[in-house]
LODODO-132849 format. One line per 5 residues: for each residue x negated, z, y negated of C-alpha. Coordinates in nm, 4 decimals. Layout:
REM residues N
X/Z/Y | ...
***
This chain:
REM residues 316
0.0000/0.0000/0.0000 | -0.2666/0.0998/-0.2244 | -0.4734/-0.2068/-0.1930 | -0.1139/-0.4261/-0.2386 | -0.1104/-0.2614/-0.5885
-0.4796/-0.3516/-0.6468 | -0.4362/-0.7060/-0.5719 | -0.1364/-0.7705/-0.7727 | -0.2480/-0.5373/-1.0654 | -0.5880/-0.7669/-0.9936
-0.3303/-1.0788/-0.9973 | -0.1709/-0.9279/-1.3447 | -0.5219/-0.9090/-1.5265 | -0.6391/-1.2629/-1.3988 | -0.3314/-1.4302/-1.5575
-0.3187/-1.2042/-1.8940 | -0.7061/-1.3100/-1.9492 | -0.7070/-1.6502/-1.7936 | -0.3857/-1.7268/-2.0452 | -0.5881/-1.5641/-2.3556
-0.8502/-1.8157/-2.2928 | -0.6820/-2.1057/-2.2346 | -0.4718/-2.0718/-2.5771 | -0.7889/-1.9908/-2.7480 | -0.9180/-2.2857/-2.6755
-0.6537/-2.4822/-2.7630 | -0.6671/-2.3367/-3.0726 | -0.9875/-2.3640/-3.1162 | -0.9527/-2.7347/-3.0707 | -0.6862/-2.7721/-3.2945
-0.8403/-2.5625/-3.5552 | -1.1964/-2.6713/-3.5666 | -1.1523/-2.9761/-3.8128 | -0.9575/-2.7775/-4.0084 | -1.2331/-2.4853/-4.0231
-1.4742/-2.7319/-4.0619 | -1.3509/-2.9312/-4.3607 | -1.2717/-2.5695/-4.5387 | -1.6052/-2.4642/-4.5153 | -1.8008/-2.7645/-4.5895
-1.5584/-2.8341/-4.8714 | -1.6950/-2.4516/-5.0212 | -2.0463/-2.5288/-4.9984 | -2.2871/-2.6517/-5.2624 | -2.5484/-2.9429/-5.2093
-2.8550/-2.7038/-5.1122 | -2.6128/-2.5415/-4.8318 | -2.4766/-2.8590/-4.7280 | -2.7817/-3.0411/-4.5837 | -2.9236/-2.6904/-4.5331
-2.9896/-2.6877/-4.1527 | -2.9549/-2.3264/-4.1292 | -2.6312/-2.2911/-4.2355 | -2.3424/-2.3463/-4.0321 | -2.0220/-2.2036/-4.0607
-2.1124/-1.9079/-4.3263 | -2.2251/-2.0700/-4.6880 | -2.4831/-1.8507/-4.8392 | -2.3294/-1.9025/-5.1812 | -1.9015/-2.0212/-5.2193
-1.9332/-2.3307/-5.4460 | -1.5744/-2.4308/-5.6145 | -1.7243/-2.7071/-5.8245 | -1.6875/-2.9788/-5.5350 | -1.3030/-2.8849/-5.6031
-1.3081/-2.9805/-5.9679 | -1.5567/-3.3074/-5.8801 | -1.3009/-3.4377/-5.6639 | -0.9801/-3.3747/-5.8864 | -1.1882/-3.6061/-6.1254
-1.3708/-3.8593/-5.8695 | -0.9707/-3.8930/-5.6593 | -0.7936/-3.8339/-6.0238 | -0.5442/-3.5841/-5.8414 | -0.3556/-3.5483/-6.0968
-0.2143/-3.9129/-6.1602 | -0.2593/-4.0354/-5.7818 | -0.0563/-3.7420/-5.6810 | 0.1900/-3.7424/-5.9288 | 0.2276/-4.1315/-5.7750
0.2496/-4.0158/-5.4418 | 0.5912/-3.8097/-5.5767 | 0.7265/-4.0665/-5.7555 | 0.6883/-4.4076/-5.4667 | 0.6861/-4.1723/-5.1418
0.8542/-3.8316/-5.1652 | 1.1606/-3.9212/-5.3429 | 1.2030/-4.1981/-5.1339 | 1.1467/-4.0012/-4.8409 | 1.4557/-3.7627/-5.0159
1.6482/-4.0814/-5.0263 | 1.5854/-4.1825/-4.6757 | 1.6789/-3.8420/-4.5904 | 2.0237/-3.8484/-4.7330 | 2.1297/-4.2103/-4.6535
2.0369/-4.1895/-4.2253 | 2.1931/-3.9149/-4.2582 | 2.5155/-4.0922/-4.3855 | 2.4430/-4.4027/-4.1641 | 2.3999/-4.1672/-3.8461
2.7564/-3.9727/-3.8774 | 2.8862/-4.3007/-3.9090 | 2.7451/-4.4685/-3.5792 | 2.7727/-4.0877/-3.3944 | 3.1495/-3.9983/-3.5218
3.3437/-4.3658/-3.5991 | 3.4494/-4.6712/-3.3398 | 3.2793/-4.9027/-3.6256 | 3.2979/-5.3265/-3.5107 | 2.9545/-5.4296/-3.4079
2.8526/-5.0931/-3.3010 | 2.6548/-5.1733/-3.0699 | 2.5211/-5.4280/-3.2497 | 2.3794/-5.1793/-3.5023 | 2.2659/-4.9252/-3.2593
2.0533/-5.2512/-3.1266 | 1.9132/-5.2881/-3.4701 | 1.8661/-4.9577/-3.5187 | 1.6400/-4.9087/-3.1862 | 1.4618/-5.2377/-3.3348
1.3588/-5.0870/-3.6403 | 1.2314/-4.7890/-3.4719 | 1.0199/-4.9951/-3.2075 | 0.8844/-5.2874/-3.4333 | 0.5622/-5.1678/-3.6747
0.5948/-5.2440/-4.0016 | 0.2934/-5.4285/-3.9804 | 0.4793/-5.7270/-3.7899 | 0.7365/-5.7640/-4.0687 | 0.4762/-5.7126/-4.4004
0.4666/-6.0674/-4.4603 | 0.7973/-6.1548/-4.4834 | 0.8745/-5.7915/-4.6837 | 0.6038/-5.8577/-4.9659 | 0.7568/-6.2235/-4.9884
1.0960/-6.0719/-5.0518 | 1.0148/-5.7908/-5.2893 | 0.7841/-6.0565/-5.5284 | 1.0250/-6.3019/-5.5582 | 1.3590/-6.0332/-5.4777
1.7075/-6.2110/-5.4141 | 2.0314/-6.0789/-5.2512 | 2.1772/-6.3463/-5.0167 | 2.0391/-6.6208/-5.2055 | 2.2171/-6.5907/-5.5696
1.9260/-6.5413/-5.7477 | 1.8015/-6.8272/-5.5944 | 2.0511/-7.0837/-5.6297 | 2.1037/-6.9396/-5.9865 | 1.7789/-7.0409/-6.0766
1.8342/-7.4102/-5.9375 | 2.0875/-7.3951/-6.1696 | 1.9248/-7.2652/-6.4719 | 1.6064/-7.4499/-6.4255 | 1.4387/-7.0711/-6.4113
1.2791/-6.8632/-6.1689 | 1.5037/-6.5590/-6.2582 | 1.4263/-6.3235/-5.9359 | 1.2384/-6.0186/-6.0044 | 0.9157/-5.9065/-5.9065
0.9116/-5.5518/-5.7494 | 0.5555/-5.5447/-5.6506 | 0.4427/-5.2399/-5.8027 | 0.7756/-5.0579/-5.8707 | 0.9004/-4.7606/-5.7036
1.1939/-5.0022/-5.5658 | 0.9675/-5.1294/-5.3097 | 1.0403/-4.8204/-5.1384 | 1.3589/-4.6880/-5.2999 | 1.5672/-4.9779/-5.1652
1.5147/-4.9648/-4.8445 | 1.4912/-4.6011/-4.8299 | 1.8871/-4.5860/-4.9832 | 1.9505/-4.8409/-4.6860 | 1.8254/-4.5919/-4.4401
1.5524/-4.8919/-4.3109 | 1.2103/-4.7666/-4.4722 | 0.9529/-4.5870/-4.3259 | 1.0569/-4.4403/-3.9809 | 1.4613/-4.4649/-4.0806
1.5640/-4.5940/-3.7426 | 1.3809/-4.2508/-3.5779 | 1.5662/-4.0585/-3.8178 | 1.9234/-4.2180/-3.7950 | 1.8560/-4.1371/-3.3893
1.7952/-3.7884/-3.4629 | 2.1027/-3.7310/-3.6824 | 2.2999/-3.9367/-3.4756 | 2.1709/-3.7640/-3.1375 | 2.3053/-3.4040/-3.3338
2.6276/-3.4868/-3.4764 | 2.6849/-3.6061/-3.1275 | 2.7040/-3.2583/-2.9923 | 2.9010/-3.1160/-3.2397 | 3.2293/-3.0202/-3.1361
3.5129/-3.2594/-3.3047 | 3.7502/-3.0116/-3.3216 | 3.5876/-2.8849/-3.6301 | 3.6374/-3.2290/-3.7942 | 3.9678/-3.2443/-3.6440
4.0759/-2.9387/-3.8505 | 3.9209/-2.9943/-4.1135 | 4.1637/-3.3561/-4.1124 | 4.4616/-3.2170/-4.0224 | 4.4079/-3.0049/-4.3359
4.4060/-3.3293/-4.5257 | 4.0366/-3.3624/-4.5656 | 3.9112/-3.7337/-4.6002 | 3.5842/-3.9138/-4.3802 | 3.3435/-3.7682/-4.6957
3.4784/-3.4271/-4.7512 | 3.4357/-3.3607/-4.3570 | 3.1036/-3.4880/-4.3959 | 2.9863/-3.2589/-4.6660 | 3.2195/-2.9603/-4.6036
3.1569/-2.9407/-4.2517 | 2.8935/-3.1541/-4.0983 | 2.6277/-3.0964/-4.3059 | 2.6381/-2.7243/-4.3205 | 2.7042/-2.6984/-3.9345
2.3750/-2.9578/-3.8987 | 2.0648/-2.7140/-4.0612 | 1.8792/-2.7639/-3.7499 | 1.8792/-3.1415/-3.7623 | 1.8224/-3.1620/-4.1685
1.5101/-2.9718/-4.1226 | 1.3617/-3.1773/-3.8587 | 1.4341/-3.4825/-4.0385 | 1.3424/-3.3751/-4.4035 | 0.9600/-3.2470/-4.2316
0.9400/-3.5355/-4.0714 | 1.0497/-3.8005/-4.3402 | 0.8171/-3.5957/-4.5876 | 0.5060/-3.5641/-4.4106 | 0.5308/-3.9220/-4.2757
0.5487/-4.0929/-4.6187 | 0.2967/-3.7984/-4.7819 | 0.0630/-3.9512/-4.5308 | 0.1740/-4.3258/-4.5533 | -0.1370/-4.5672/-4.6289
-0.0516/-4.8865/-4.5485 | 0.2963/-4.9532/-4.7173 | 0.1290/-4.7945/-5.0561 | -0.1908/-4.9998/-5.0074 | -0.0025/-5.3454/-4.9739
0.3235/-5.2520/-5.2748 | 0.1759/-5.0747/-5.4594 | -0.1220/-5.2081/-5.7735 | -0.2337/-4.8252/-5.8687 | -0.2954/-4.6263/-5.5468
-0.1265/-4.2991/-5.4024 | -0.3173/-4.0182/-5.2787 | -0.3935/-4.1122/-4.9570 | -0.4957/-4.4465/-5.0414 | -0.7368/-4.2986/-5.3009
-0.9011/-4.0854/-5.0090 | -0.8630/-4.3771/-4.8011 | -1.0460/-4.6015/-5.0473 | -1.2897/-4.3928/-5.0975 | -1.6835/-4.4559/-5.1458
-1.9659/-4.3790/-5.3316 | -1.9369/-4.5877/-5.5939 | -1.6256/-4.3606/-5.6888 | -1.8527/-4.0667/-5.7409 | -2.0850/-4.2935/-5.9806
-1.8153/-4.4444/-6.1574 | -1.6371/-4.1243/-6.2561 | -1.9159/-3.8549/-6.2549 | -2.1789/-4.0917/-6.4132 | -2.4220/-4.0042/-6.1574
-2.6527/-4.2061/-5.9765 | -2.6450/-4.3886/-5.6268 | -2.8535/-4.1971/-5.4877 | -2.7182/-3.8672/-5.6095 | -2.3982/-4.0049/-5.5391
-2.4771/-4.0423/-5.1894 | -2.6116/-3.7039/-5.1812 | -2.2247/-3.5797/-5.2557 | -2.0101/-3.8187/-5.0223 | -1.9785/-3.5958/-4.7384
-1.8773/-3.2810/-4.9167 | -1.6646/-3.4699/-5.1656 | -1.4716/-3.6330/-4.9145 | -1.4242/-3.3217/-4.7332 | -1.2674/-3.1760/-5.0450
-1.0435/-3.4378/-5.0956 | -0.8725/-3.4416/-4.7298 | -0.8559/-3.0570/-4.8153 | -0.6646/-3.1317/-5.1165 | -0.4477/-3.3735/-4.9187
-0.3637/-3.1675/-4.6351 | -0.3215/-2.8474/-4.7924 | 0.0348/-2.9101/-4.9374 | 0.1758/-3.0552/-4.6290 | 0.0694/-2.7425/-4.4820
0.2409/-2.5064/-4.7302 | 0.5276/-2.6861/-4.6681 | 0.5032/-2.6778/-4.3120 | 0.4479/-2.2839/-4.3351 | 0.7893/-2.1977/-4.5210
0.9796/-2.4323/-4.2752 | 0.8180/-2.3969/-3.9565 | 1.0764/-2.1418/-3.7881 | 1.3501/-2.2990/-3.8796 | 1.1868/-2.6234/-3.7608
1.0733/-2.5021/-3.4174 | 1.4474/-2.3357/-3.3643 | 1.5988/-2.7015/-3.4864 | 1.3571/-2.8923/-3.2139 | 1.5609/-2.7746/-2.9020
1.8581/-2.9007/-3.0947 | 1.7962/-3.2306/-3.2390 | 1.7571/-3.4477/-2.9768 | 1.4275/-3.4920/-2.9469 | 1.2608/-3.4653/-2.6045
0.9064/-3.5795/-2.4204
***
């Protein structure tokens, strides 16, 4: 009996310490380029190329932090990255959510037809369609009007929206821009599972298609609104390529993206080969910078978020 109890108290210990390690190490993994990019980002030059130090600067250094505000010019890159991505990402947000309550809730003609499209949009990259996207938004028409107008008038009258936040807003208000078809599945996969009998009240009360949608199927859908407005956020925070190819001043992440030495030079006035002395650190700072609100964000939603993953749909 006694040595029973030894070998499953034996048993108990193995598992507590061999699950401590393994999810240290994980974390570890996860962590490390994290960790690394802090401390770099804190260390002056003589500590960066210093051999000797590792993890622990000898000195914390805060001036690569106010270098790369100037060399990424934070303050007018980010304040683009609000004005082409996040608020359409807040557009987006609203309008699949709109689109997916109609496809979960309403026996719409062509149904199917749309769910099709909306699978297509979620499985073709936006890199197959850029072409034919950058055509339309320089030379923008609606059904061909514009065009034949202009036959008419002898006049190219079709706008140019190269460079205007409308490269992004339109398509985000028709729930087709940057991962819309993922998010139109998620909504769509909630409102699914909520009971109708809710709705069904609230109609019998008199309560139109809208007024259920905002009195009851919002509120009743915080899981799903979370998941979606991370998601939608983070992805076009992050988004390089659409802002790179729209847009004629860069975001944020195509500054960082675009970066190189000849930044450092042209805004610090320094030399090449000083320059070159600073690229590592500098570029350290600014994915630092990038990452770090993303993070915040992700910090003040991220229990509501995990709770709203078992919820929304999404599985594998």
């Amino acid at each position: 009996m006694l040595a029973k109890r030894q070998k499953k108290l034996f048993g108990t210990i193995f598992s507590y310490i061999f699950r401590y390690v393994f999810f240290l190490s994980i974390s570890y993994v996860l962590l490390y380029p994290f960790i690394y990019i802090v401390v770099n980002s804190l260390k002056d030059l003589s500590n960066a190329y210093d051999a000797t130090v590792t993890w622990v600067p000898k000195t914390i250094y805060f001036g690569n932090i106010v270098d790369a505000f100037k060399v990424f010019d934070i303050k007018h890159t980010a304040m683009r990255t609000l004005i082409f991505e996040i608020i359409a990402s807040l557009i987006q947000f609203c309008s699949c959510a709109v689109a997916a309550y109609g496809l979960a809730r309403f026996d719409l003609k062509g149904k199917s037809i749309m769910s099709l499209l909306m699978i297509i949009n979620i499985l073709v990259p936006a890199m197959m369609i850029i072409i034919p996207s950058y055509v339309n938004y320089s030379h923008m028409d609606f059904f061909g009007i514009l065009s034949l107008i202009s036959k008419i008038a002898g006049k190219d009258i079709r706008p140019n929206l190269i460079g205007t936040p409308l490269v992004f807003y339109l398509p985000a208000l028709a729930g087709v821009g940057l991962k819309g078809g993922l998010f139109i599945y998620i909504y769509s996969q909630f409102f699914k599972g909520l009971p109708k009998e809710l709705e069904e009240a609230a109609w019998i009360d008199g309560a139109g298609a809208w007024k259920t949608f905002f009195r009851i199927v919002i509120p009743s859908s915080s899981s799903a609104i979370i998941t979606v407005l991370l998601f939608s956020i983070v992805w076009h925070w992050n988004d390089y390529y659409l802002a790179q190819m729209y847009l004629d001043e860069p975001t944020l992440s195509v500054a960082i993206n675009n970066f190189s030495v000849y930044s450092i030079t042209d805004t610090l006035g320094l030399s090449v080969e000083a320059a070159t002395y600073l690229n590592v650190p500098m570029i350290l700072t600014g994915c630092l910078l990038f990452v770090l609100p993303m993070i915040l964000f992700y910090i003040v939603v991220q229990r509501k978020f995990m709770a709203s993953i078992a919820t929304s749909g999404i599985v594998g």
